[in-house]
C-alpha positions in Angstrom: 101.2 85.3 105.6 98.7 83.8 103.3 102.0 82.1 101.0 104.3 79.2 102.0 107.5 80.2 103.9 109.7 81.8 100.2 112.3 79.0 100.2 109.6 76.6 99.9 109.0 77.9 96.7 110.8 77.3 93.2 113.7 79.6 93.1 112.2 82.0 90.2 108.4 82.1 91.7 110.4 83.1 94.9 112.1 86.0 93.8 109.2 87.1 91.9 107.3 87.1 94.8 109.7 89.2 97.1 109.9 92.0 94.5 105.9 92.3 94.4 105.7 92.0 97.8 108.5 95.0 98.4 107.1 97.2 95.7 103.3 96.8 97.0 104.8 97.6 100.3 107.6 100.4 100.3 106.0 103.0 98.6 107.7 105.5 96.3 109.7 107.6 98.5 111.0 111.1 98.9 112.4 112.5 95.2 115.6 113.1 95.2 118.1 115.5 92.8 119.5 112.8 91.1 118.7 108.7 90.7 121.3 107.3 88.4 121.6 103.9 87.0 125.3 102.5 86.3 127.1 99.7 85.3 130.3 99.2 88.6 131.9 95.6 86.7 130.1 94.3 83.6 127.6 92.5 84.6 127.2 93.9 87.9 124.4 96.8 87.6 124.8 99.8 90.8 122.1 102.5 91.1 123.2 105.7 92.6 121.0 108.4 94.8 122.2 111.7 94.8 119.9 114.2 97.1 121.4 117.0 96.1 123.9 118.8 93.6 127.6 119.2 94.5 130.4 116.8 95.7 129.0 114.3 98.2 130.1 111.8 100.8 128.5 108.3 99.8 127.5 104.6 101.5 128.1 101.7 99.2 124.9 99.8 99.8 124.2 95.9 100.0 120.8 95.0 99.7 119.1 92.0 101.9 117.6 88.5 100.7 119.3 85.6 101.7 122.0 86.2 99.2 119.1 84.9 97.0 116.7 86.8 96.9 116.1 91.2 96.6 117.6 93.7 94.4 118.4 97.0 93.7 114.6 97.5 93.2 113.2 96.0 96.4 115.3 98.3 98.3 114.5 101.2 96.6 113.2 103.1 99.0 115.3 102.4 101.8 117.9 103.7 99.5 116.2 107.1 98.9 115.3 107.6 102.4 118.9 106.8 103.8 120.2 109.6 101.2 117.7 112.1 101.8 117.7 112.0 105.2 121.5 111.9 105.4 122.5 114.8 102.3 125.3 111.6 101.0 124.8 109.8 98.3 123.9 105.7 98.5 125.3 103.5 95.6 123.2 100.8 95.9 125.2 97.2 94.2 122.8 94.9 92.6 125.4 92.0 93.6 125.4 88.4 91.8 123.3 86.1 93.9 123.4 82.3 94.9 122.9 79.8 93.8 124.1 80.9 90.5 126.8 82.8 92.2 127.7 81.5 95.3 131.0 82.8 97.8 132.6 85.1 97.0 130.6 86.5 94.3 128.5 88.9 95.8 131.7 90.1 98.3 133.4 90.8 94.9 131.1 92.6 93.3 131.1 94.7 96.3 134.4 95.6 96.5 134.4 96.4 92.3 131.4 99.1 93.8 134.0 100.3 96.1 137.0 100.4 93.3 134.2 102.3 91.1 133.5 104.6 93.7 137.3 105.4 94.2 138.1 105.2 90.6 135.4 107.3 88.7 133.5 108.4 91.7 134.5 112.0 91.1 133.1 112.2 88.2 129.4 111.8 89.5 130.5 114.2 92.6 131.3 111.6 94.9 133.6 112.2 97.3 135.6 108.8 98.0 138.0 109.9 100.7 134.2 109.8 102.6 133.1 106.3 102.3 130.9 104.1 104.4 129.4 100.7 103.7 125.9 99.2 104.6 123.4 96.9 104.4 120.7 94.8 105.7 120.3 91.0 106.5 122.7 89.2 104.4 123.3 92.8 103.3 124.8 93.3 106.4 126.9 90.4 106.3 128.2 91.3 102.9 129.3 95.1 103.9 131.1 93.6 107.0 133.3 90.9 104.5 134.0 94.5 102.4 134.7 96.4 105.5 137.3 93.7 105.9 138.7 93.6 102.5 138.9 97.3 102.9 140.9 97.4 106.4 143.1 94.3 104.3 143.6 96.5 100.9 144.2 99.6 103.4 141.0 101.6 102.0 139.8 104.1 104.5 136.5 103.7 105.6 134.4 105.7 108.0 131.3 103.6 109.3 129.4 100.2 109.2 126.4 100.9 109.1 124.2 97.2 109.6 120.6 96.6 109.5 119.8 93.2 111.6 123.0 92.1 109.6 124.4 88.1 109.6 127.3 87.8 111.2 127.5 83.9 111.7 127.0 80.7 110.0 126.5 79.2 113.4 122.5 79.1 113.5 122.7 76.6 117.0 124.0 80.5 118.2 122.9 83.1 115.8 119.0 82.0 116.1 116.7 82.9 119.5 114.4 79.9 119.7 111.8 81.7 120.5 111.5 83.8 117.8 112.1 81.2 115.1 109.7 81.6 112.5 108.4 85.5 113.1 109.1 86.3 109.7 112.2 84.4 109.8 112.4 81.1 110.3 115.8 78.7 110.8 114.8 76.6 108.0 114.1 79.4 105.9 118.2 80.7 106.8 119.6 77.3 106.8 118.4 77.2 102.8 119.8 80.8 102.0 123.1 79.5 103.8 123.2 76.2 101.9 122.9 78.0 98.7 125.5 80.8 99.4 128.0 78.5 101.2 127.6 75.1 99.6 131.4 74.5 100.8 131.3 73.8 104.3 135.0 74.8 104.7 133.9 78.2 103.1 131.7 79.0 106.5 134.6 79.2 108.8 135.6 81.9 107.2 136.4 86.0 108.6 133.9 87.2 105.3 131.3 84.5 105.8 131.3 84.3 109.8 133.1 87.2 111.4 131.7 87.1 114.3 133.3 83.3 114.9 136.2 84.3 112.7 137.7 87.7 111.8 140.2 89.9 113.7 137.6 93.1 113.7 140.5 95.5 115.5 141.2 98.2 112.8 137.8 98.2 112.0 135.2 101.2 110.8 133.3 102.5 113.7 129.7 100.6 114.0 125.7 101.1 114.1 124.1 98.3 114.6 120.3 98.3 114.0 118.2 95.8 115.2 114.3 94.6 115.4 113.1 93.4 119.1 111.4 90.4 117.5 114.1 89.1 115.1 115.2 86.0 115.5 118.9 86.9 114.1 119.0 89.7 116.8 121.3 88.1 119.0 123.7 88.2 115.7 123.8 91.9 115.7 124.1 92.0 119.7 126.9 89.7 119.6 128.7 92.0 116.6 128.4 95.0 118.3 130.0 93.4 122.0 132.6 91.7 119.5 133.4 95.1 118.0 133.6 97.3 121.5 135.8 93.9 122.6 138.0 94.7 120.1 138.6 98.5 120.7 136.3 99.9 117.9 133.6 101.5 118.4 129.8 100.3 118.3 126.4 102.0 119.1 123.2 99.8 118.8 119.9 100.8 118.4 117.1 98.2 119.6 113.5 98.4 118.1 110.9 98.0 120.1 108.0 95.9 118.5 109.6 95.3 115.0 110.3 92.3 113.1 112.8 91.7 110.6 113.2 93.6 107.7 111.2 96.2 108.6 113.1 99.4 107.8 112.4 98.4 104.2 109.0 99.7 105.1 108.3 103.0 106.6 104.8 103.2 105.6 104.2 99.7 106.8 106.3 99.9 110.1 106.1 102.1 112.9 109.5 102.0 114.4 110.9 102.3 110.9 111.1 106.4 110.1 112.7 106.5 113.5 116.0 103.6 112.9 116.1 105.7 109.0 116.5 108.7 111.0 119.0 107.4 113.2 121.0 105.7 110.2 120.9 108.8 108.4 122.8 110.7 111.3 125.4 108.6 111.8 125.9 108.7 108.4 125.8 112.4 108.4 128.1 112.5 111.7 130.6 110.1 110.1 131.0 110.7 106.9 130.7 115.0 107.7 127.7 115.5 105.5 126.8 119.4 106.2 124.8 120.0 102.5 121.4 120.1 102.9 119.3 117.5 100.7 117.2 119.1 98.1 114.4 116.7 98.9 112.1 117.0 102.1 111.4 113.8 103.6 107.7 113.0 105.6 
């Protein structure tokens, strides 16, 4: 990269610089029957991808950054190309973000994107009795808390669907040495960590660190999706053997060549058009998608 490492950088130049970055980078994407945007808690803005007309299963999506960084705009495309490939529609939840909102913010705003879905999801056609969550990178670590406060609230959920997701606060563990710094680098998630868990006591928790913490019996059926040079793989590994260890079930998908983030980028990255395709049909499997999208997708 020709720029510093982005939590070198002041806060606002850094977040500027990830949504230039991802909008040089994603492309447009596949046009779908329907893009709305909508409000799912005041102050908390949701955009929702339908690809086609009719009632629709859906994903409640949490986008990736650090907790600090992205937006309901850098993962645009992913977005689009999750629900046209799978026929269900993908709320994605432009979540609060640290530092301004540190723990448990962003898990809150989540779970009002799940209360919206449930409470005045029908009347976009969404069909809330088939509900996944998903996300990416921190993402990932935020639809695992809501996966847990759904099992806790007793909302049914279908899937997990988690792209290289965080699922520890313990980097000693949840960073291979020899990746540090391919794209990722420990410093770079130890700052992210600082400024979405400034209470120490708030990293021993189940929604901050499942993997060291939760009970994950009772939960949603897995896909785990993960880069072969990421240096938070062994995160997702380890979440996956913690989830078949506790009786649920778990597939994961390993990437040859790819580095973090990249299913943001299908244009960009060669292995990302074939984990898309196999996100989109678990969603499809779980969630019992059988409409056809009214988009066609490269």
């Amino acid at each position: 990269m020709s720029r510093p490492s982005l939590h070198l950088l002041p806060l606002a130049e850094a977040r500027a610089v990830y949504e230039q970055e991802c909008a040089a980078a994603s492309g447009i994407g596949p046009r779908l029957a329907e893009v709305l945007d909508v409000r799912v808690a005041p102050g908390v803005p949701a955009r929702l991808y339908r690809p086609t007309s009719g009632v629709v299963p859906v994903v409640v999506y949490l986008h990736g950054g650090g907790w600090v960084l992205g937006s309901i705009e850098t993962h645009d495309r992913m977005c689009r190309e999750l629900a046209a490939r799978s026929g269900c529609a993908v709320l994605s939840v432009g979540y609060r973000r640290a530092p301004e909102h540190p723990y448990p913010a962003p898990v809150d705003d989540a779970e009002c994107a799940v209360g919206w879905v449930r409470s005045i999801g029908a009347a976009h056609g969404l069909d809330a009795g088939r509900l996944a969550v998903a996300g990416d990178s921190a993402g990932g670590n935020l639809a695992v808390a809501l996966a847990l406060r759904c099992r806790a609230a007793g909302v049914p959920l279908r899937l997990q669907l988690l792209f290289y997701p965080v699922t520890t606060t313990d980097l000693e563990a949840g960073v291979d040495p020899a990746l540090d710094g391919v794209v990722l680098s420990r410093d770079e998630l130890e700052s992210h960590q600082d400024r979405y868990l400034p209470r120490l006591v708030d990293r021993r928790l189940p929604e901050t660190s499942p993997l060291d913490h939760a009970h994950l019996a009772g939960l949603p059926p897995a896909v785990v999706l993960v880069p072969e040079r990421d240096p938070i793989k062994p995160q997702g590994v380890a979440y996956a053997a913690a989830l078949r260890a506790s009786g649920v079930e778990a597939a994961l998908h390993t990437y040859s060549g790819e580095t973090h983030g990249f299913a943001q980028f299908p244009e960009q990255c060669p292995r990302s058009a074939a984990a898309l395709g196999h996100a989109a049909d678990a969603v499809r499997s779980a969630l019992g998608s059988h409409i056809r999208s009214d988009t066609k997708v490269k």
